[in-house]
C-alpha positions as CSV (number, residue, x, y, z in Angstrom):
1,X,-20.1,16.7,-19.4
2,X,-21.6,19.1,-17.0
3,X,-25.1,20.0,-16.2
4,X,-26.1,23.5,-15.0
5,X,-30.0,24.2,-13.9
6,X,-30.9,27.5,-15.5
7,X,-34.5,29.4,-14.5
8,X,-37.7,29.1,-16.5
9,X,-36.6,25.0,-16.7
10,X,-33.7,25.8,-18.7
11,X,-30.5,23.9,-18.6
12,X,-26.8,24.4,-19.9
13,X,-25.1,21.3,-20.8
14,X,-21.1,21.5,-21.1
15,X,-19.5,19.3,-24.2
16,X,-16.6,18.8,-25.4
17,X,-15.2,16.1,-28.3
18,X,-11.8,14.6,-27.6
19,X,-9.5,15.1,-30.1
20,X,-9.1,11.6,-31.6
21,X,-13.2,11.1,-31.6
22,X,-13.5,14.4,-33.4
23,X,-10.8,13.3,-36.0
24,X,-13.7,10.6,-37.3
25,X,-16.3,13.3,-37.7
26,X,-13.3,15.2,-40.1
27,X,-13.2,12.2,-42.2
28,X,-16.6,11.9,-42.2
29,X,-17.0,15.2,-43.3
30,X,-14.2,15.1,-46.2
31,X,-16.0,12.0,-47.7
32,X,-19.4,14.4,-48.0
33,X,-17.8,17.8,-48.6
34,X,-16.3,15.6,-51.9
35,X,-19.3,14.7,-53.6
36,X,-20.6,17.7,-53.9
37,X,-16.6,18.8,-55.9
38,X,-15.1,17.0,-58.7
39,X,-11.4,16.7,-58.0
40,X,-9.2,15.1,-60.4
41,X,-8.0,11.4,-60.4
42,X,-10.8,10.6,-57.8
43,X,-14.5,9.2,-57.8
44,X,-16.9,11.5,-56.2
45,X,-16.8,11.3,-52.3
46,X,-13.4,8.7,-52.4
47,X,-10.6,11.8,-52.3
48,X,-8.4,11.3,-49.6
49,X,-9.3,13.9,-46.7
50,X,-5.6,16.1,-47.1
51,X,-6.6,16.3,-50.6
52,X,-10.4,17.5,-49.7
53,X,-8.9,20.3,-47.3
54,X,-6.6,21.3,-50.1
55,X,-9.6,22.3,-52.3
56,X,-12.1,23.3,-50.0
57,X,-9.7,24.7,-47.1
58,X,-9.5,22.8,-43.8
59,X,-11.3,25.5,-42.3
60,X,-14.5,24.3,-44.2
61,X,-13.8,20.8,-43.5
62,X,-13.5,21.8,-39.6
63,X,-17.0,23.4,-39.4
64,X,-18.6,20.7,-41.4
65,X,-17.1,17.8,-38.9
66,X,-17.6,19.6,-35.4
67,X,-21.4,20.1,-36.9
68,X,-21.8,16.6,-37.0
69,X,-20.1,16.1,-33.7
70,X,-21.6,18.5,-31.7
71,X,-25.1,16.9,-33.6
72,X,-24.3,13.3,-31.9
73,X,-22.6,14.2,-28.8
74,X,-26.0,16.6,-27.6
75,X,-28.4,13.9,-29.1
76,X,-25.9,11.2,-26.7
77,X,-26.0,13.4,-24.4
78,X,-29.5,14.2,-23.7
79,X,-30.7,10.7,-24.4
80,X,-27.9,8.5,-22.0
81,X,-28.9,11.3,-18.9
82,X,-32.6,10.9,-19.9
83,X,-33.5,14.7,-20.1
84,X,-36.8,15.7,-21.6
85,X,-35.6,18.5,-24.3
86,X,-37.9,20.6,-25.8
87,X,-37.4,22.7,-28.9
88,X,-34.7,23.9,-30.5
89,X,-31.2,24.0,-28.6
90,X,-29.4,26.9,-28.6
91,X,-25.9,25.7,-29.6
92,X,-22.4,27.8,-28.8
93,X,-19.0,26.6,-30.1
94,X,-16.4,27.1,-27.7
95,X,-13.0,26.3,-28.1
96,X,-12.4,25.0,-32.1
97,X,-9.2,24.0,-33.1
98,X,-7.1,21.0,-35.5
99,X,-5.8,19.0,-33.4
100,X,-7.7,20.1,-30.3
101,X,-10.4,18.7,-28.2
102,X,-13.9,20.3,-29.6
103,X,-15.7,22.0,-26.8
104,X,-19.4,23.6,-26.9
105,X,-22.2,24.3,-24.6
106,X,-26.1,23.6,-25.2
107,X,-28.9,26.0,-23.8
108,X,-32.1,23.6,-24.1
109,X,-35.7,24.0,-22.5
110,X,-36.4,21.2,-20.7
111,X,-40.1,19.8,-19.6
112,X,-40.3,21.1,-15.8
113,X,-39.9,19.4,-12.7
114,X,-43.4,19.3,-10.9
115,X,-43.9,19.1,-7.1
116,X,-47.5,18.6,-6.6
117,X,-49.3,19.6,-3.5
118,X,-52.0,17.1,-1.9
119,X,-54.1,16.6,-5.2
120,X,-56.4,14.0,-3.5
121,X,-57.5,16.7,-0.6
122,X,-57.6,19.9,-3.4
123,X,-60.7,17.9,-4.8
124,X,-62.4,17.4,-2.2
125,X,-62.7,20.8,-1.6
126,X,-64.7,21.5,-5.0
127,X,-68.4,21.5,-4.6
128,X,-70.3,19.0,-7.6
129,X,-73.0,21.1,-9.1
130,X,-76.5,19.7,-8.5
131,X,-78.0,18.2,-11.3
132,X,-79.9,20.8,-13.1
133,X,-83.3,19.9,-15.1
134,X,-84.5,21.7,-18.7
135,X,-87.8,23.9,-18.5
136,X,-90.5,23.9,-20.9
137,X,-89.3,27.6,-21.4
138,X,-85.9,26.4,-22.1
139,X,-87.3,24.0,-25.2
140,X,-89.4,26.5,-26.6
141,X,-86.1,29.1,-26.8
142,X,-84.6,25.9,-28.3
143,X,-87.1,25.3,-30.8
144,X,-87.3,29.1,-31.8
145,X,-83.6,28.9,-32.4
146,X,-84.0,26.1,-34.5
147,X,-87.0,27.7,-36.3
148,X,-84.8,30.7,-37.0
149,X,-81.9,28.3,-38.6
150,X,-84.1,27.3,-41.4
151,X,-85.6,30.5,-42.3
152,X,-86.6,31.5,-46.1
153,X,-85.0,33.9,-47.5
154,X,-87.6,35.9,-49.8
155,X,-86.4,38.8,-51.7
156,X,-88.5,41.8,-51.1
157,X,-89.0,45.1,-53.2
158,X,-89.2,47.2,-50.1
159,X,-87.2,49.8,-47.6
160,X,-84.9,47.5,-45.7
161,X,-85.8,46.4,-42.1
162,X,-83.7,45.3,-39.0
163,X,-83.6,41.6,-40.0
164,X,-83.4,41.8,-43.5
165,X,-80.3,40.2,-45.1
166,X,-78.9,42.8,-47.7
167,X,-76.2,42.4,-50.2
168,X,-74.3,45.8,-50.5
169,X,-71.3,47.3,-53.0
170,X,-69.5,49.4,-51.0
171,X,-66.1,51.6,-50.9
172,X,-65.0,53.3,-47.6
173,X,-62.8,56.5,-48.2
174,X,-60.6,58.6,-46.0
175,X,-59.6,61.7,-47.4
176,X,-60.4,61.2,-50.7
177,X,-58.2,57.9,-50.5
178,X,-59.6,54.1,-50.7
179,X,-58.6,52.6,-47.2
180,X,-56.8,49.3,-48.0
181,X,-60.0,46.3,-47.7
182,X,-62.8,48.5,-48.0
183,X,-64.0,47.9,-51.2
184,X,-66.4,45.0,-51.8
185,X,-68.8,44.1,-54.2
186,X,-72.8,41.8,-53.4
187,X,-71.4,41.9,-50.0
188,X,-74.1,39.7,-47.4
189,X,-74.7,41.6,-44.5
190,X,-77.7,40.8,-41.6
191,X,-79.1,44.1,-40.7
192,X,-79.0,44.4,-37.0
193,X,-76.1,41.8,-36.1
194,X,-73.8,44.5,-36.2
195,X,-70.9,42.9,-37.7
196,X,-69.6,46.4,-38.9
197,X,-68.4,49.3,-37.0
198,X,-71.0,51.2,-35.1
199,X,-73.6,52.9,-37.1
200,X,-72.7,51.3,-40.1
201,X,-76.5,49.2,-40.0
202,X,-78.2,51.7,-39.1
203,X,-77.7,54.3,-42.2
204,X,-79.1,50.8,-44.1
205,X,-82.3,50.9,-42.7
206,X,-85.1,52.1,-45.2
207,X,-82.7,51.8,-48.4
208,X,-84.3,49.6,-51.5
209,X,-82.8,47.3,-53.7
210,X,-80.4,49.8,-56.1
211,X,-80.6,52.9,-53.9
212,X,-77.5,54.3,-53.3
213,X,-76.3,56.3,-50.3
214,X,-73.2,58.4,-49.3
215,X,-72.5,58.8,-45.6
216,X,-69.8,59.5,-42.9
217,X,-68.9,57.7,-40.1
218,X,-66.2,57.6,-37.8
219,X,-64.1,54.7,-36.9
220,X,-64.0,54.0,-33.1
221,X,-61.3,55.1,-31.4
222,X,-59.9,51.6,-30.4
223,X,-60.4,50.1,-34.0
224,X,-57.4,47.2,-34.4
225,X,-56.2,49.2,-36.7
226,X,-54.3,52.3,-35.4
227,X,-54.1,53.9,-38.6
228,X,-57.9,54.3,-38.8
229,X,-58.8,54.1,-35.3
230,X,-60.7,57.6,-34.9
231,X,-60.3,58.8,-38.2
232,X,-63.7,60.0,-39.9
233,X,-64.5,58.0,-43.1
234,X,-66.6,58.5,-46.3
235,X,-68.8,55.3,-46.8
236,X,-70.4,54.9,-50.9
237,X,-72.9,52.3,-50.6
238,X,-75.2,50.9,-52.8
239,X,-78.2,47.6,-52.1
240,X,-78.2,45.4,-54.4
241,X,-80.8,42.9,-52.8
242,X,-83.4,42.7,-50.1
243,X,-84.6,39.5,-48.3
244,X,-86.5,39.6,-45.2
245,X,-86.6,35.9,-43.2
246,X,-89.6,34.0,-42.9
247,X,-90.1,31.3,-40.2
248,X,-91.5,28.3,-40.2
249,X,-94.6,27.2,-38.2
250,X,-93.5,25.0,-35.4
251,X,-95.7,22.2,-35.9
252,X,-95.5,18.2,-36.2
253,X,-94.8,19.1,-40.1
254,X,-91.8,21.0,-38.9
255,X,-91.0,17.6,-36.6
256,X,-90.9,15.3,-39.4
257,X,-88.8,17.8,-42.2
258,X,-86.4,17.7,-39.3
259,X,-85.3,14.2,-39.9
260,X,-86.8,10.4,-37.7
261,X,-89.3,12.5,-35.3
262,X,-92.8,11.8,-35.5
263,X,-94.6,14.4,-34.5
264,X,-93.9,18.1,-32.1
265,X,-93.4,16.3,-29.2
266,X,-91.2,13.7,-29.8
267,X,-88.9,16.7,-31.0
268,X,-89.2,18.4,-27.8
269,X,-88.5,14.6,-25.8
270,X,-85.3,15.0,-27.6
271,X,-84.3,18.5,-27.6
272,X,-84.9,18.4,-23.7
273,X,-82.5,15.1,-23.1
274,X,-80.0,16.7,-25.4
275,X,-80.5,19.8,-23.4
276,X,-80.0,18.6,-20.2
277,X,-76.8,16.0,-21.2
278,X,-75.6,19.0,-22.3
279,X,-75.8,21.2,-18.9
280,X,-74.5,17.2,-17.3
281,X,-71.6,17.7,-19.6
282,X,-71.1,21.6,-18.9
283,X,-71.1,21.0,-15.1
284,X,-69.0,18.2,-15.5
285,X,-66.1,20.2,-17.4
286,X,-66.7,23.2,-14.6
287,X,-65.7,21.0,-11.7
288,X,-62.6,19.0,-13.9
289,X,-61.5,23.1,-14.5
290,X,-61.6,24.2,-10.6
291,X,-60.3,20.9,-9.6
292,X,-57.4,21.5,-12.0
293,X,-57.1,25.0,-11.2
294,X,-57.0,23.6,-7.6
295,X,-53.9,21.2,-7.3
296,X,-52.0,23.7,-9.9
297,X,-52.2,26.2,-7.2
298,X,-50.9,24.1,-4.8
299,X,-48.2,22.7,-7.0
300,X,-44.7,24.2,-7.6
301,X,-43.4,24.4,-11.3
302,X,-41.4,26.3,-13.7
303,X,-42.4,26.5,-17.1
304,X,-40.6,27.3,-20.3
305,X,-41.6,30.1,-22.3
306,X,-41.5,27.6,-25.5
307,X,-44.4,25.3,-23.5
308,X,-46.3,28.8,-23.7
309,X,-45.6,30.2,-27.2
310,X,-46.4,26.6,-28.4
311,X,-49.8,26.8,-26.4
312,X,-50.5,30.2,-27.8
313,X,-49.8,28.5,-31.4
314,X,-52.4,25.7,-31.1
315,X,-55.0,28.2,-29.4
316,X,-54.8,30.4,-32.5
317,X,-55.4,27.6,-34.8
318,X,-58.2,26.7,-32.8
319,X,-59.6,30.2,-33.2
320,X,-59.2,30.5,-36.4
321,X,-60.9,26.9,-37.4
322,X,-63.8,28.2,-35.3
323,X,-64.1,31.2,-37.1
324,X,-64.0,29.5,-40.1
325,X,-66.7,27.0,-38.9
326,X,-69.6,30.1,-38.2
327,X,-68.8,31.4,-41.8
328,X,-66.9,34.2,-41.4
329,X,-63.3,35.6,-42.3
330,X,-60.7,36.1,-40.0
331,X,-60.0,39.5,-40.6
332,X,-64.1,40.5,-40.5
333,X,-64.4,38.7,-36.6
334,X,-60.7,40.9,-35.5
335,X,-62.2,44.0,-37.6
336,X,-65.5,43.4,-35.2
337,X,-63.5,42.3,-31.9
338,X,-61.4,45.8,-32.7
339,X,-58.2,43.3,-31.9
340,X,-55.5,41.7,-34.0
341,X,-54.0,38.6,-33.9
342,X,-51.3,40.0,-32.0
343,X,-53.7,41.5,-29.2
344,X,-55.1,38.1,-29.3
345,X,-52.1,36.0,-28.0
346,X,-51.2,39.3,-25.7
347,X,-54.4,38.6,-24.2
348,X,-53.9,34.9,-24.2
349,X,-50.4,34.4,-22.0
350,X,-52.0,33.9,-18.8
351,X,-55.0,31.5,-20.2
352,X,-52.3,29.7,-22.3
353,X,-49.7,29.4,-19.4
354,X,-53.0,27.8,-17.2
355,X,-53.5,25.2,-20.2
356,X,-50.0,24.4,-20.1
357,X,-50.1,23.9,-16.1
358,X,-52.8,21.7,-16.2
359,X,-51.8,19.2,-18.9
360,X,-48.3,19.3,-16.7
361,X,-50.2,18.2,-13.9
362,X,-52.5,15.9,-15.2
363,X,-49.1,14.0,-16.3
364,X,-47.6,14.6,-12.7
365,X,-51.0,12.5,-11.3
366,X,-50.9,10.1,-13.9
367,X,-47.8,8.7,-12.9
368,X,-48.5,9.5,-9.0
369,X,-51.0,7.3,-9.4
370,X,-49.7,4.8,-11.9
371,X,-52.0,5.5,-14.2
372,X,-51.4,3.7,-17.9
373,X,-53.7,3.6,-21.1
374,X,-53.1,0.1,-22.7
375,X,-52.3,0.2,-26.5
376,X,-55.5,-1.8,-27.1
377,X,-57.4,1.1,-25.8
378,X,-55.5,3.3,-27.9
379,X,-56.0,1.6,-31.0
380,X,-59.6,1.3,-30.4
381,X,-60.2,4.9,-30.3
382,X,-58.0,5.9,-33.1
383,X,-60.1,3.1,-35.3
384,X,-63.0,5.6,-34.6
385,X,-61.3,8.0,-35.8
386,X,-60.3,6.7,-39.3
387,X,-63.7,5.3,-39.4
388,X,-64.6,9.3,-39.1
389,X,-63.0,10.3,-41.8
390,X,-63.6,7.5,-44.4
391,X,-67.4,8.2,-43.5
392,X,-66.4,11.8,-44.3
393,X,-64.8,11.0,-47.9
394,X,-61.6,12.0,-46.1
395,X,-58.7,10.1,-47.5
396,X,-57.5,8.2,-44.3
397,X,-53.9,8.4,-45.8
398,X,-53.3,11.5,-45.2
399,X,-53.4,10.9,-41.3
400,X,-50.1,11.1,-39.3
401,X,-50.7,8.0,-37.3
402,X,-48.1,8.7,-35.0
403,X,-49.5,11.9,-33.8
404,X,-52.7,10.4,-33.5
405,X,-51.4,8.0,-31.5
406,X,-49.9,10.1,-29.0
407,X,-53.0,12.5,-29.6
408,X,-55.3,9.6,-28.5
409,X,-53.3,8.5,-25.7
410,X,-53.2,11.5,-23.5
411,X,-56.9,12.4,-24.3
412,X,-57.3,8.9,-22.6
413,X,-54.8,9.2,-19.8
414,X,-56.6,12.4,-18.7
415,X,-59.6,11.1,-18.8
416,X,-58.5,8.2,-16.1
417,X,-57.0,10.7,-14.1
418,X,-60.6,12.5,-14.1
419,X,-63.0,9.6,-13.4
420,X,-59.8,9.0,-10.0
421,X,-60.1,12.6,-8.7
422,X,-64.0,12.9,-9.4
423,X,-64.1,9.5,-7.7
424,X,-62.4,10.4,-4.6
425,X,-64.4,10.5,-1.7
């Protein structure tokens, strides 16, 4: 076997099967290939091999055994040198003959040697934010916010306002020709949030319930969609409903319908410490992020581009379950960015390949530093979890315990390696 470092923390291994080895794997091969073929005289998968290659051709029988070789020799291979293969291996037959040794070669990504710099003196260097405190103005926004969440919604028989929430039919034409998506029926819309493309609200304004309007608007020039990006459009609308919000009155009764507060001001107690563990917790992720961005700087690594794409993966679902958590459609919060999901991850490589960095390094310190998680401590925290989701009517069944496992213990790791560097004098 050889071994040949390739860049972007590739490597090439060299393979080959000797002759006699590979003569197992035929066998092996015959006995399978012949239960899937009934062949006189014999039970299925008991028909001597010469017999199999006279029925199938030995050429089939060749391919199927130097698959399973060239399966056991890489998996040998890799796991006897100890290399840390990621992905898929790109797998290229080179010499295949009867009779002959079976040679291949293997072009694998491999998890990338990290040098790191001096990651106890890069901390040092970040500045800890002073604690910050929560003003009286700052509760008051809070509370307002919080007024505004539980708003009625009273339908009105009046021109609508910026505010209103509207339900709308509408059809968007270009040309004379529906535009694929822009037809919907009691769509919701909040006049003035400006969820649709500019202008769009606007025309809204002073409509009532069943009024119908017909107007034209442009779509801007760097709309996601190319095909309609510029392009003048004919929009058909009609308003089905009108409901303009009414707040609450922040009072003591407004405390108590909020759940165990007494009165105004034990809200406000409450909303201030939450406020303020919050700007503890926001300064606190700040410093880990320059510290990280620190020691990556002054570390030396290559990274795989499959380390990236797979960062750009889970950063989409992320999106998307965040998108899905505010209420909205995927394609309505692109349609409003003016993106796609390609732009999106175009956007993303640098941010993705800084995520990948850091969890590299955070692995580099932890064993710098001999850092472990104990499996108690891991099995504490993944109880939490599955108490989570029974709480939640969630079946706890359907939970791949050995992801969480491995989930939970790197959470935990890089946590340790936190409280060290934030530690460090």
């Amino acid at each position: 076997m050889e071994i040949k470092k390739l860049p972007k923390s590739q490597i090439e291994i060299l393979l080959a099967v000797p002759a006699p080895e590979l003569e197992k794997f035929l066998d092996m091969a015959a006995e399978e290939l012949s239960k899937e073929i009934k062949i006189d005289g014999f039970r299925p998968g008991k028909a001597p091999r010469n017999i199999v290659e006279q029925k199938l051709g030995s050429e089939k029988v060749l391919a199927h055994g130097a698959e399973k070789a060239v399966r056991k020799s890489y998996v040998d291979s890799i796991t006897k040198n100890k290399i840390e293969a990621i992905g898929e291996p790109k797998i290229t037959i080179t010499k295949i003959a009867p009779g002959n040794d079976l040679e291949f070669k293997v072009v694998v990504s491999v998890m990338p040697e990290i040098t790191l710099g001096n990651h106890r003196k890069d901390v040092k260097n970040i500045k800890k934010e002073k604690r910050v405190g929560v003003s009286e103005k700052d509760v008051d926004s809070e509370l307002n916010n919080l007024a505004r969440s539980r708003a009625k919604l009273i339908t009105v028989n009046r021109p609508a306002r910026v505010g209103d929430r509207v339900e709308i039919d509408f059809e968007a034409q270009i040309e004379g020709k529906t535009i694929e998506g822009g037809v919907s029926k009691n769509h919701p819309l909040t006049i003035g949030e400006n969820y649709f493309i500019p202008g769009f609200e606007d025309k809204l304004i002073g409509m009532k319930e069943g009024e119908e309007k017909t107007f034209e608007l442009p779509f801007p020039s760097d709309y996601h969609k190319k095909e309609l990006a510029g392009k003048p459009a004919t929009f058909k609308v009609r308003i089905s409903l009108v409901q303009q919000k009414e707040l609450p009155k922040i009072d003591d009764e407004f405390a108590k319908n909020l759940g165990k507060f007494e009165n105004l001001e034990k809200l406000k107690a409450n909303l201030k410490e939450g406020m303020e563990a919050e700007k503890e917790k926001k300064n606190q992720e700040k410093w880990r992020t320059e510290a990280i961005e620190e020691i990556v700087k002054s570390s030396q690594m290559e990274i795989p581009d499959i380390l990236v794409n797979g960062e750009l993966d889970k950063m989409m679902v992320e999106f998307e379950q965040n998108i899905a958590q505010m209420g909205m459609a995927m394609e309505t919060y692109l349609s409003n960015l003016k993106k796609s999901k390609e732009d999106l991850q175009k956007d993303w490589q640098e941010p993705a390949a800084k995520r990948v960095k850091a969890a590299l390094v955070l692995r580099e310190i932890a064993e710098a530093e001999s850092i472990t998680v104990e499996s108690q401590e891991i099995e504490e925290e993944m109880n939490k979890v599955i108490a989570y989701y029974k709480n939640m009517g969630s079946l706890e069944k359907n939970i791949d315990m050995e992801r969480l496992y491995n989930y939970t213990k790197g959470v935990l790791l890089n946590e340790k390696v936190f409280q060290l560097l934030e530690n460090l004098k």
